[in-house]
C-alpha positions as CSV (number, residue, x, y, z in Angstrom):
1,X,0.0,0.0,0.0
2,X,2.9,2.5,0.9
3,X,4.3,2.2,-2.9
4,X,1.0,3.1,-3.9
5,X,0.9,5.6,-2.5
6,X,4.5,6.9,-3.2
7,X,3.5,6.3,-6.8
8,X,0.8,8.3,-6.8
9,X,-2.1,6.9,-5.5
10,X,-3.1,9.2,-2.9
11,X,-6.5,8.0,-1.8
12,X,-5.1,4.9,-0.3
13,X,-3.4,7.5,2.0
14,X,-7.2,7.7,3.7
15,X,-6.4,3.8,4.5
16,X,-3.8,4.9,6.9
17,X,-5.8,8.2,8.5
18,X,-8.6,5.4,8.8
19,X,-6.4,2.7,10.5
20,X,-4.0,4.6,12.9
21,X,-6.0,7.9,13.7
22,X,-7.7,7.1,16.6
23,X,-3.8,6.0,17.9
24,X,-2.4,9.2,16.6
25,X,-4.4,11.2,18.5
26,X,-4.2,9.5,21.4
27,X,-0.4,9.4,21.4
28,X,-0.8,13.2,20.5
29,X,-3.3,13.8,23.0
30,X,-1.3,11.8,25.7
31,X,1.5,15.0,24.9
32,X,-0.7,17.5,24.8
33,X,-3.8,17.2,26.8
34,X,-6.1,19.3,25.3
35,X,-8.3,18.2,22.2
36,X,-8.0,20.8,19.9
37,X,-4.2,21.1,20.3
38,X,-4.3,16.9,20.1
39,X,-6.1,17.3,16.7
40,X,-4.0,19.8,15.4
41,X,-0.7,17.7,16.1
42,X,-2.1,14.8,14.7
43,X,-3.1,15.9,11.6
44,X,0.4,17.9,11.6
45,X,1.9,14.4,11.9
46,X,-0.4,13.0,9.0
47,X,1.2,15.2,6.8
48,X,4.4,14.7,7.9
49,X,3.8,11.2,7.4
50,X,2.8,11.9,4.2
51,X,5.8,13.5,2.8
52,X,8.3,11.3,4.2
53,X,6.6,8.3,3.2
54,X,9.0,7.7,0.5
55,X,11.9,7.8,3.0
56,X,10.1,4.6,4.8
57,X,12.6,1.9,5.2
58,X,9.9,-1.2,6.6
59,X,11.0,-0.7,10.0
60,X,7.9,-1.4,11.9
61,X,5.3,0.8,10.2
62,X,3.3,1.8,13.9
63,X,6.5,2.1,15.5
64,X,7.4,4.8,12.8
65,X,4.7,7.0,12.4
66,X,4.0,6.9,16.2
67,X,7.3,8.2,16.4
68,X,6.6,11.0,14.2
69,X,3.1,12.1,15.8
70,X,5.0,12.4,19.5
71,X,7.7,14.6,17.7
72,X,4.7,16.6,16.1
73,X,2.9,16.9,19.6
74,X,6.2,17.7,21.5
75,X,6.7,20.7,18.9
76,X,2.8,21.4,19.7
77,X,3.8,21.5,23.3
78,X,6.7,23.8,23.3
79,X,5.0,26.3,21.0
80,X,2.3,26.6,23.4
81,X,4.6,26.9,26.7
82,X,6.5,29.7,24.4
83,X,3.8,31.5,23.8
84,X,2.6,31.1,27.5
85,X,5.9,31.9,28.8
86,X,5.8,35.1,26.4
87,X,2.1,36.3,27.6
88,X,2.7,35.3,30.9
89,X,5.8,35.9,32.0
90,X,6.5,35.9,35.7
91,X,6.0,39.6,36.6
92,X,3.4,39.8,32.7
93,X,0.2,38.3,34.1
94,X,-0.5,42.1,33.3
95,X,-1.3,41.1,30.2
96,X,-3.3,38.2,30.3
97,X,-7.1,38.6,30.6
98,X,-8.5,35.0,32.5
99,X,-11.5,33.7,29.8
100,X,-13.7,33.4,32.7
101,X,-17.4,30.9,32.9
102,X,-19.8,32.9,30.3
103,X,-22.2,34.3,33.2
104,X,-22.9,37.6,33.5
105,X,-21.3,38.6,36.8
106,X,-17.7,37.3,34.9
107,X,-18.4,39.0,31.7
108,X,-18.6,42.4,33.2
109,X,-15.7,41.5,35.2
110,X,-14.0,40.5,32.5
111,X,-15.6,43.9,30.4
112,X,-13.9,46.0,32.9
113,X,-10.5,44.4,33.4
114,X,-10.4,45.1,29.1
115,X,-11.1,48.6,29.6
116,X,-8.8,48.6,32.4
117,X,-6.0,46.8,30.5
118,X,-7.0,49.2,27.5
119,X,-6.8,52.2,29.4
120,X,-3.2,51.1,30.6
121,X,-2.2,50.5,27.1
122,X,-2.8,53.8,26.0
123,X,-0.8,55.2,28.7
124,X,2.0,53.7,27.1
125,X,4.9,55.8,25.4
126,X,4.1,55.4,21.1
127,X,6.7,53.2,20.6
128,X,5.6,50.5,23.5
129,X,2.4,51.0,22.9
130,X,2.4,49.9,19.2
131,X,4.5,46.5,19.6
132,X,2.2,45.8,22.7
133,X,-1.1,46.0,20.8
134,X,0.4,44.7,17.5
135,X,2.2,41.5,19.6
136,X,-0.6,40.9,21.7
137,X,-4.0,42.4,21.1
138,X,-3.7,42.0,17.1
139,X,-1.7,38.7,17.5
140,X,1.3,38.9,14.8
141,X,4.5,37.2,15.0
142,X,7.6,39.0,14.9
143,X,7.9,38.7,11.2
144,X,4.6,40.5,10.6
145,X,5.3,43.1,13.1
146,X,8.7,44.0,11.2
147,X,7.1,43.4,7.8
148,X,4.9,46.4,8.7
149,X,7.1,48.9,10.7
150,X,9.6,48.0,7.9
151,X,12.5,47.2,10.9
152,X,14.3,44.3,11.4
153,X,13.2,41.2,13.2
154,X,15.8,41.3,15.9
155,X,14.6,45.1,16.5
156,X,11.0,44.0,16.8
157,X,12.4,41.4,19.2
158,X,14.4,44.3,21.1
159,X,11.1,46.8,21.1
160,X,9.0,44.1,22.7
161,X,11.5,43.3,25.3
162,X,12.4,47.3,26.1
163,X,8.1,47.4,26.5
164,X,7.9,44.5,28.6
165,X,10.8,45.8,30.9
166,X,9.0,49.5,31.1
167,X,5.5,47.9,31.5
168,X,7.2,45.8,35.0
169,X,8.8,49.2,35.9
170,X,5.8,51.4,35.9
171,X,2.5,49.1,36.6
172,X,1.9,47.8,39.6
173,X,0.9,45.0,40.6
174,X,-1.4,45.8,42.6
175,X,-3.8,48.1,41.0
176,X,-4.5,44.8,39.4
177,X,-5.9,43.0,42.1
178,X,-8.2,46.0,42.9
């Protein structure tokens, strides 16, 4: 079936998904522990599989591609402890708004720690204030960021670490626990 597929018949590929993706996700979901990140991985490892199906040497097939869907959810894993690391630093939790239960006593709350957190923001100097809401509120990467301001990665990278620095300097703490 692999030669098959490696020659060019691609719908035998949906013999594998069918066969081996309930295990996929569960060795995916065993990394990750969270369903959508578990689906996401394994389907990331699918299509690794995929493409590096003609590099398959008969080794143990399960043995293989459960290898590659734990290196797929590992990656999962430490993009997601970057990015928490990033927006919740250990003096950032500034920065991160809790998604409370969807009652209305937590929605206001969380309607006025927003307006709070925007009201901060716009206290900001211009140049803190525009790699804060770009990085965080509009959610681009450093690429996109510097694509934009026309600068240089490594400055973006410099910007957002010389606005996290002032940000821990000038907020406190504790007008956040108000």
């Amino acid at each position: 079936m692999i030669d098959q597929i490696v020659k060019g018949d691609h719908a035998r590929f949906r013999e594998i998904i069918d066969t081996y993706g309930r295990h996929i996700y569960q060795v995916t979901y065993s990394v990750l522990h969270q369903a959508q990140e578990a689906e996401d991985a394994a389907q990331e490892a699918f299509l690794q599989i995929f493409k590096s199906l003609p590099q398959y040497r008969s080794e143990g097939f399960k043995t293989w591609i459960t290898r590659i869907a734990l290196h797929k959810a590992i990656d999962a894993k430490r993009r997601l402890n970057r990015r928490a690391a990033e927006v919740n630093g250990p003096d950032d939790g500034v920065l991160h708004i809790p998604d409370l239960q969807a009652d209305i006593v937590h929605q206001l709350m969380k309607k006025e720690q927003k307006d709070m957190l925007l009201q901060k923001i716009s206290s900001l100097p211009p140049q803190h204030r525009d790699i804060i809401v770009d990085f965080y509120l509009n959610g681009k990467n450093y690429e996109q960021i510097a694509e934009h301001s026309q600068i240089a990665v490594k400055t973006v990278e410099s910007r957002l670490y010389r606005a996290r620095q002032w940000i821990r300097t000038h907020w406190k703490e504790t007008s956040w626990h108000e």
